[in-house]
C-alpha positions as CSV (number, residue, x, y, z in Angstrom):
1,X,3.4,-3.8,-30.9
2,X,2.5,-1.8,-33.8
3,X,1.8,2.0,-33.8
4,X,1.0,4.7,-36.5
5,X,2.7,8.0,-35.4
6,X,1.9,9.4,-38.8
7,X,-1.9,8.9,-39.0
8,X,-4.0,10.4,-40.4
9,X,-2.4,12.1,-43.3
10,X,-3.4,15.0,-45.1
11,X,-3.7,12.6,-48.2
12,X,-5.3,9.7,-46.5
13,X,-8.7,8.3,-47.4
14,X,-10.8,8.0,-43.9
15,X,-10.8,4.1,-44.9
16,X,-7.3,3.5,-45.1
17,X,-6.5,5.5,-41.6
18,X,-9.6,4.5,-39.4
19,X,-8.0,1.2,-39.0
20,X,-4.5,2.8,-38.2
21,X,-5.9,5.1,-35.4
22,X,-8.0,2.1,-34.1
23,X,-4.7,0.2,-33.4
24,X,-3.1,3.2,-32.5
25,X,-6.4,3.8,-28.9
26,X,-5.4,0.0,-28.8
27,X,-1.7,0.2,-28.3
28,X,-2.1,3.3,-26.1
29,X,-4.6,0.9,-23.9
30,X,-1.9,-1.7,-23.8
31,X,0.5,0.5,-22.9
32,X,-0.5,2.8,-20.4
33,X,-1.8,-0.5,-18.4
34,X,1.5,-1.1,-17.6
35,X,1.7,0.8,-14.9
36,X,-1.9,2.0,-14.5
37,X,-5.3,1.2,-14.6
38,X,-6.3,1.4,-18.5
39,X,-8.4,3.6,-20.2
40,X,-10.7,0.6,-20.6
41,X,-10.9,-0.2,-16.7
42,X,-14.6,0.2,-15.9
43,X,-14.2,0.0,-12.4
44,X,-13.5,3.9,-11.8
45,X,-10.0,3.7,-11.1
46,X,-9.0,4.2,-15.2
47,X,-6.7,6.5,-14.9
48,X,-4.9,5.8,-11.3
49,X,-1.4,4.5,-11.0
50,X,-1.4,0.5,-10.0
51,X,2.4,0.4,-9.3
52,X,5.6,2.5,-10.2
53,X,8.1,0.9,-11.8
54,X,11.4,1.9,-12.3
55,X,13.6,1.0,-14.4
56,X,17.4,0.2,-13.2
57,X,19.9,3.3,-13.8
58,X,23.7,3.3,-14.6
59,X,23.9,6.1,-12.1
60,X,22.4,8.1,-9.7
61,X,19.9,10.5,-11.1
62,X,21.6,14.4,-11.3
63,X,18.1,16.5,-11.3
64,X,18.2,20.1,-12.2
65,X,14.9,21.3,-11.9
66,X,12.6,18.7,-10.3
67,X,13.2,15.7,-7.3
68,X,13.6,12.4,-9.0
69,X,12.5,9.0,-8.0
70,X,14.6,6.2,-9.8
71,X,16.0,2.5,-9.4
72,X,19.4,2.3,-8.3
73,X,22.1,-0.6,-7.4
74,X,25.0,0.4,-5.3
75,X,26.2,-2.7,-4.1
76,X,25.1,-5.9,-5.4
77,X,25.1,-7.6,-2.0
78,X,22.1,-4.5,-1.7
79,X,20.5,-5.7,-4.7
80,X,18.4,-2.4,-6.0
81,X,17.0,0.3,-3.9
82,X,14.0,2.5,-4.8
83,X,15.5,6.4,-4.7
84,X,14.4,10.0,-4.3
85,X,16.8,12.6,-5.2
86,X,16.4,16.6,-4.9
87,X,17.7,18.9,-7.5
88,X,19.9,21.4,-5.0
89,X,22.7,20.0,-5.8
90,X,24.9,22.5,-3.7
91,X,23.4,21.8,-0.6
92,X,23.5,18.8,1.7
93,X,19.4,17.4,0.5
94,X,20.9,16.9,-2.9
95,X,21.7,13.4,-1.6
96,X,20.0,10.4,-2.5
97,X,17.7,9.7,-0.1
98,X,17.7,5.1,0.0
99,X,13.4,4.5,0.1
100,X,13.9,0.9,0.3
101,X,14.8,-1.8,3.4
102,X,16.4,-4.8,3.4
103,X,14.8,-7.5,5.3
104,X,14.9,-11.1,6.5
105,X,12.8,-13.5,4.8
106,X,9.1,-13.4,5.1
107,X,9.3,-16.8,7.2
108,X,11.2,-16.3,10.6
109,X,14.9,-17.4,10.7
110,X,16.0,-20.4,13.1
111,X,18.8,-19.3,15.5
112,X,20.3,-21.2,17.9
113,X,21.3,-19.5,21.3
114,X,24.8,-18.4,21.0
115,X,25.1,-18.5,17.3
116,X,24.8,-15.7,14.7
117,X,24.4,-14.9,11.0
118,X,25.3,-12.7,8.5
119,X,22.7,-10.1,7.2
120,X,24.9,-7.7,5.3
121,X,28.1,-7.0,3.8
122,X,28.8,-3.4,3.6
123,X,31.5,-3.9,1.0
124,X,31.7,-1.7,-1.9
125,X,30.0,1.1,0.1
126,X,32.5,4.1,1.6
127,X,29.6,5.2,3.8
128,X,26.5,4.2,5.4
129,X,24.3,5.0,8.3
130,X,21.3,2.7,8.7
131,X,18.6,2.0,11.4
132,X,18.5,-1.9,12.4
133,X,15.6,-3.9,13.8
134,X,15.8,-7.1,14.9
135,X,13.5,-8.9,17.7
136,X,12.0,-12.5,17.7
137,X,8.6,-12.9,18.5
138,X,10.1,-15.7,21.5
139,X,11.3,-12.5,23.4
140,X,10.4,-9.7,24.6
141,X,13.4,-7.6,24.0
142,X,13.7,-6.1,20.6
143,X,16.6,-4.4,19.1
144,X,16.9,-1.1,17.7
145,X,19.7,0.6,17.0
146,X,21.5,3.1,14.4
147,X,24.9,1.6,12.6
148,X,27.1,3.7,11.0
149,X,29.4,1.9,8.6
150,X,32.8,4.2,7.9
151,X,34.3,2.6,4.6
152,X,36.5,-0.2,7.4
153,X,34.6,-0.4,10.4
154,X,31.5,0.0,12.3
155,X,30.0,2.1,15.1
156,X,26.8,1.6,16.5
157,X,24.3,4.3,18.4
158,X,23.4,3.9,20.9
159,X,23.7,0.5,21.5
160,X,24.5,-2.7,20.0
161,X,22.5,-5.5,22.2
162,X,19.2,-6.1,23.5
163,X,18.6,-8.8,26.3
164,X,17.6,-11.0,23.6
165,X,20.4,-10.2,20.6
166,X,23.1,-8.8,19.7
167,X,24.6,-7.0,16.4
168,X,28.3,-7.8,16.3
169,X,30.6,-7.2,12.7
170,X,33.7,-9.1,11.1
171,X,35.8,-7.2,8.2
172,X,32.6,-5.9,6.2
173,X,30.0,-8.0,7.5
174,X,27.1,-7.2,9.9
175,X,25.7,-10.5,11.8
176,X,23.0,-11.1,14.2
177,X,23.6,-13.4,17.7
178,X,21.4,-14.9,19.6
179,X,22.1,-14.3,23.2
180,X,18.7,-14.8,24.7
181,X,19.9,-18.1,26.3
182,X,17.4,-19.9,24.0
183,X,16.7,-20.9,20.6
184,X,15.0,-18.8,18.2
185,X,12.9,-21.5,16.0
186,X,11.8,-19.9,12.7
187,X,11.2,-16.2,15.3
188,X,13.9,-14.4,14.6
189,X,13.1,-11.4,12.0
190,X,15.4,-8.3,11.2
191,X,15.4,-5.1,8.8
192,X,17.8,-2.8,7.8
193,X,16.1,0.5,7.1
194,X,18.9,2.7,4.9
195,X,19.1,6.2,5.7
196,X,22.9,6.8,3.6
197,X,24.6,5.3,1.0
198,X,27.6,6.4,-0.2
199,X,30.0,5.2,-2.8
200,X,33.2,6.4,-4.6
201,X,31.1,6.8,-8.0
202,X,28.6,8.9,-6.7
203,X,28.5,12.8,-7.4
């Protein structure tokens, strides 16, 4: 994409620079769609922001003066959270604060009664408290529950089973059992919605 950050020069002849600054509105239309509305939208929302992207970071953000909103991977079993991180960095908000959940598929899951499946593994995290939904739409007994994942084991608040399911852990991993005393036929939908997430690398 080509841009003229010198244009116009003091020496330049109006014919030889209108071109350049032409290409130059054009690029800065191009560009600014990315993420918003462009300058050319005609619709009245030129200007607005359409999404917010952002780009994956090597580390957590460290702000100084401002709160930060950045992309983030802790653990690739996580995949990449959105983040929001404040700039007190003496006091217990400087944290980053997890924006996204993790969620079964769109499509409900198939569950037989008595079996389970895996939804997470917390490995690679040293800490993590995270709220957990999980219901199928067979039932009328949802789940909700906070987990607290200590670096080796789990503890769940205040709960850990509905009438209907039931969160139970191996090692690392957190499953999901059916214990309704039927099958759950494409019903069964869960999210994990993150609260903490701590690892060894973060300061």
């Amino acid at each position: 994409m080509t841009t003229y950050f010198d244009t116009p020069l003091a020496t330049q002849q109006q014919s030889a620079s209108q071109p350049q600054i032409r290409t130059n509105f054009s690029t800065a239309n191009t560009v600014f769609n990315k993420d918003h509305y462009a300058f050319s939208d005609l619709t009245g929302n030129a200007g607005h922001h359409q999404v917010i992207q952002s780009p994956v970071q090597s580390a957590h953000a460290i702000p100084t003066t401002n709160p930060e909103l950045y992309g983030m991977q802790d653990s690739s079993n996580i995949g990449v959270l959105q983040y929001s991180r404040a700039p007190s960095q003496t006091t217990g908000n400087a944290l980053p604060t997890p924006l996204s959940s993790f969620s079964s598929p769109i499509v409900g899951q198939t569950l037989a009664n008595g079996s389970s499946v895996n939804i997470l593994d917390f490995s690679g995290l040293t800490l993590c408290i995270a709220n957990v939904y999980a219901f199928s739409t067979v039932t009328i007994y949802p789940l909700s529950t906070t987990v607290f994942w200590k670096g080796s084991s789990f503890a769940y608040f205040p709960y850990s089973t509905s009438n209907s399911v039931a969160l139970t852990d191996s090692g690392s991993t957190l499953s999901i059992k059916n214990i309704s005393g039927n099958d759950f036929t494409a019903s069964l939908y869960w999210t994990i919605e993150f609260v903490r997430i701590q690892t060894s690398s973060l300061v």
